[in-house]
N, CA and C of each residue as an Amber inpcrd file, in Angstrom:
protein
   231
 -15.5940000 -16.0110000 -33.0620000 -14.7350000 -14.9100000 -32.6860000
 -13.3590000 -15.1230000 -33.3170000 -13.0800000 -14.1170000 -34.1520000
 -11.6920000 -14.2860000 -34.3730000 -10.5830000 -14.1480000 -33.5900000
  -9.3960000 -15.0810000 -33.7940000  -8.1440000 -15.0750000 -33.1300000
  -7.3510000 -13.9150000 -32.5730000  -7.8050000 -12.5500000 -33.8230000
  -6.8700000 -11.7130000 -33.2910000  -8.0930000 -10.3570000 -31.9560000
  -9.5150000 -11.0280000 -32.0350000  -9.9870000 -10.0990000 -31.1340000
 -10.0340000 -10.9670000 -29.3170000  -9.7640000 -12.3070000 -29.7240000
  -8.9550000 -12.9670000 -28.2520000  -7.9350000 -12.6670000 -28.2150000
  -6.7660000 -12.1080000 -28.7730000  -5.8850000 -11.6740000 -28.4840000
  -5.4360000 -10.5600000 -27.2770000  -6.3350000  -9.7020000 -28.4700000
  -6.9720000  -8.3550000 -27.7960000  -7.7620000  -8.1390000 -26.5410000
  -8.9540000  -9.1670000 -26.0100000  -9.2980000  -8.9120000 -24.7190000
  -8.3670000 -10.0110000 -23.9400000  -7.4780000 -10.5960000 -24.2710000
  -6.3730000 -11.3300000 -23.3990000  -5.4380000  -9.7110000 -23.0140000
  -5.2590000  -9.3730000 -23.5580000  -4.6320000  -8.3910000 -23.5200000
  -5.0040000  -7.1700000 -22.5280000  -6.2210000  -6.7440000 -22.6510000
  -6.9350000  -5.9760000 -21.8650000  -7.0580000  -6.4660000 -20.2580000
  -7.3890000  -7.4800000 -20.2000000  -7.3270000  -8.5980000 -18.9820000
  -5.7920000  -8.7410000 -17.9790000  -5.1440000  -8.4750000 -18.8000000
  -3.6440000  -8.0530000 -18.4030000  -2.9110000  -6.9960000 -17.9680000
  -4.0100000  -6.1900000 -18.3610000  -3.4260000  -4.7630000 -18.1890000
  -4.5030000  -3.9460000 -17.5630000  -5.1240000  -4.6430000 -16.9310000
  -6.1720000  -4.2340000 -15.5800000  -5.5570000  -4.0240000 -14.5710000
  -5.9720000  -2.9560000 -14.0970000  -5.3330000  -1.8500000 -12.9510000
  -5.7130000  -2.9680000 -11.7570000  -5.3080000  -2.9280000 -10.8390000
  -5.4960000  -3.1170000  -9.3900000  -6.3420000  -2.2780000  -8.6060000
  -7.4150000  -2.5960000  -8.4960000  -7.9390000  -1.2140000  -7.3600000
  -7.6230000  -1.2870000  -6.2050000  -7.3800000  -0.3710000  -5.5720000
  -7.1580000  -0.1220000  -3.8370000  -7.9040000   1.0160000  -3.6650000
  -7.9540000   1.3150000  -2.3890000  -8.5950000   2.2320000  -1.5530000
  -7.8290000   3.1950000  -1.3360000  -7.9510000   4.3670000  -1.0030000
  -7.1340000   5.3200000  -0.9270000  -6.8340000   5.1220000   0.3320000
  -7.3740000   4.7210000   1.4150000  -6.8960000   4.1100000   2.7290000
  -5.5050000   3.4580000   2.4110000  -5.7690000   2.1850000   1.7210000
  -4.8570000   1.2550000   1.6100000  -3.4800000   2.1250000   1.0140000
  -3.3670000   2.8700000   0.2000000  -2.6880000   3.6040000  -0.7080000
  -1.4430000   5.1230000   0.4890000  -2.5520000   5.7610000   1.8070000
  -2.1450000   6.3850000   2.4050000  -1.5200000   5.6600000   3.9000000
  -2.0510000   4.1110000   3.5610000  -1.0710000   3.5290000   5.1570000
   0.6170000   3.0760000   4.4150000   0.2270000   2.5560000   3.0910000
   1.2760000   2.2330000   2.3130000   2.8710000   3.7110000   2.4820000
   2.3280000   4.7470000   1.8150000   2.7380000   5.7240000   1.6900000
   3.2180000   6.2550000   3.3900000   2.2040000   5.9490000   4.5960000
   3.0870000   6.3860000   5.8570000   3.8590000   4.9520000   6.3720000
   3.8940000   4.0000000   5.9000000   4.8930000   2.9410000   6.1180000
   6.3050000   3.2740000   5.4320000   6.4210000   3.7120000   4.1870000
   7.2490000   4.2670000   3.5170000   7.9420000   5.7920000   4.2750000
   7.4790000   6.3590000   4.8010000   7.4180000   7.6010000   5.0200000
   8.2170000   7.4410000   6.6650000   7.3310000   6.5060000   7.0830000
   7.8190000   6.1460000   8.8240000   9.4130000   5.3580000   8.6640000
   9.4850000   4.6270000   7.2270000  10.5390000   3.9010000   7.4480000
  11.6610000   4.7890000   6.9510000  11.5670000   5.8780000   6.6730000
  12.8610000   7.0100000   6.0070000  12.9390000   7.3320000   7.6810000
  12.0680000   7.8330000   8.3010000  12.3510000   8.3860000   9.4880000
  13.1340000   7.6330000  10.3960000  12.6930000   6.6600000  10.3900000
  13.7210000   5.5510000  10.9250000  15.1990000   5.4650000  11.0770000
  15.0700000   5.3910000   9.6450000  16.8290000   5.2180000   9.2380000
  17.6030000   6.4660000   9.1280000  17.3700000   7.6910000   9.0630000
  17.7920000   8.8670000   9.3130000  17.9280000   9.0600000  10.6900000
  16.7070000   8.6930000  11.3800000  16.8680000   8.6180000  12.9850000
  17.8650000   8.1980000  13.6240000  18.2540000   7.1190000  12.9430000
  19.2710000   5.9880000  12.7060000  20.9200000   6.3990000  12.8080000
  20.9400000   6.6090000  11.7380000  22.1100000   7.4580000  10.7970000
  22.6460000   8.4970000  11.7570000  21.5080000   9.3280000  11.5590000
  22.1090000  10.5550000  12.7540000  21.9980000  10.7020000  14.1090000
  21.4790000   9.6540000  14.5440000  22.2810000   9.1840000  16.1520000
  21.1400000  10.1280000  16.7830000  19.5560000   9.9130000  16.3380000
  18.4150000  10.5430000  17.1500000  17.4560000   9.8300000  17.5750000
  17.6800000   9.6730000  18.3610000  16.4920000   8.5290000  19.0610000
  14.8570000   9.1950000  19.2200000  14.9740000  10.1350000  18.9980000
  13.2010000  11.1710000  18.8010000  12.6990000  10.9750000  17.4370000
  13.5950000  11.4310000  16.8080000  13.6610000  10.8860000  15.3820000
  12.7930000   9.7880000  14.9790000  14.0960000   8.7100000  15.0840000
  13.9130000   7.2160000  15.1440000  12.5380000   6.7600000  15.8130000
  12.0630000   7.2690000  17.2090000  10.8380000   6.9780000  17.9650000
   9.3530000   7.3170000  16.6640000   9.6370000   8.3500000  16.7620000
   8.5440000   8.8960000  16.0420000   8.2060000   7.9010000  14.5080000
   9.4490000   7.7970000  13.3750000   9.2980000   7.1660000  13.0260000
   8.9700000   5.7280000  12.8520000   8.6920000   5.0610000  14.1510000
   8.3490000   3.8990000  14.6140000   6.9000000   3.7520000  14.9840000
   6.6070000   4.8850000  15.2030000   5.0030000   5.0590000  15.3450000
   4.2470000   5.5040000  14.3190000   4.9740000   6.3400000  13.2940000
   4.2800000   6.4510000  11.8340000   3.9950000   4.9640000  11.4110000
   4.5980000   4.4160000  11.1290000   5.2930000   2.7840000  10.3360000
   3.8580000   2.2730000  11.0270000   3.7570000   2.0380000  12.3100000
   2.6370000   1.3000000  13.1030000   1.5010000   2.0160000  12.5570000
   0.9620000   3.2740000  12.6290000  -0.0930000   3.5920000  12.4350000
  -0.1830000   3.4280000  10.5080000   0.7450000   3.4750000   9.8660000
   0.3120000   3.3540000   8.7090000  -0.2140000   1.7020000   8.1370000
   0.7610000   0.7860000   9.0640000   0.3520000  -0.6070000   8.9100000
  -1.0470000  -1.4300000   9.4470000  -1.4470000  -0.2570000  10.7580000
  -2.6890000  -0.3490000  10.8670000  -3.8120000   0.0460000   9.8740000
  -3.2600000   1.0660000   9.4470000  -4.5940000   1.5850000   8.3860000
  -4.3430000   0.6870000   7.1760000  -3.2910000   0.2360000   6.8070000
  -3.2820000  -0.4180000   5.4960000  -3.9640000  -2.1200000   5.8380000
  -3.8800000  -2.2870000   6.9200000  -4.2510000  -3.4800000   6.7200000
  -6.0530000  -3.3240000   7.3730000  -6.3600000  -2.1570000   8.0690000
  -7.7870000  -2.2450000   8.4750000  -8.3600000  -2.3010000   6.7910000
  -7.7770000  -1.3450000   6.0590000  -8.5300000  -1.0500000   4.4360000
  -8.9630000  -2.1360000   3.7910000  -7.4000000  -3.0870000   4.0190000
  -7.4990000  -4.4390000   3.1410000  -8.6150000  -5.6680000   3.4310000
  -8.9180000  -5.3320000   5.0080000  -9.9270000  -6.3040000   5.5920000
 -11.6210000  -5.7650000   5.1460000 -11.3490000  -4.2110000   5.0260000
 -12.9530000  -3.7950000   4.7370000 -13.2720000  -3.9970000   3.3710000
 -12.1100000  -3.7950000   2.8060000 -12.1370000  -3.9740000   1.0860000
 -11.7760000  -5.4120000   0.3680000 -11.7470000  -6.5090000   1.6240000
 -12.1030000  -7.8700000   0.8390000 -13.3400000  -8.3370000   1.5190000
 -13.8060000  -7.7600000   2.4790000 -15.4650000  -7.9690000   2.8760000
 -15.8170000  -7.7630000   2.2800000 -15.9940000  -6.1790000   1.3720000
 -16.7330000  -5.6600000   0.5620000 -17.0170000  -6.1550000  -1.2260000
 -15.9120000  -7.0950000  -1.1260000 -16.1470000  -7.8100000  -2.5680000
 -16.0590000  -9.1930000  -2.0900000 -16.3720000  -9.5070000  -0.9830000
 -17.0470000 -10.6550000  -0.8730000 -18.9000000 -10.8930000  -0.5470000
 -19.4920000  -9.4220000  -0.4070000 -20.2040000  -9.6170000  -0.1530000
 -21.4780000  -9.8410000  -1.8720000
């Protein structure tokens, strides 16, 4: 094999995507989402606000991490 086609699948090997789950991807996105609510909640002196956003954050950290547990079973099996 020549030098410059190890190059080339070194290369490819590097620039392999990450897969996730779209689970994992939509608890991510309401952790993000719960934590704006938060700090606006915050900011503008709303404690409903702020509440709510505290329970997005939880339910998104639940789903992101149930995903991560089904989706390293699943490539362990």
């Amino acid at each position: 094999m020549s030098k410059k086609k190890k190059e080339e699948e070194e290369e490819k090997r590097r620039r392999k995507k990450i897969r996730m789950p779209g689970a994992a991807r939509a608890g991510i996105s309401l952790l993000i989402m719960g934590a704006l609510l938060v700090g606006f909640g915050q900011y503008f002196e709303r404690g409903a606000l702020s509440l709510y956003g505290v329970i997005i954050v939880a339910v998104g950290f639940t789903l992101y991490m149930a995903a991560s547990i089904v989706a390293k079973r699943r490539a362990s099996i």
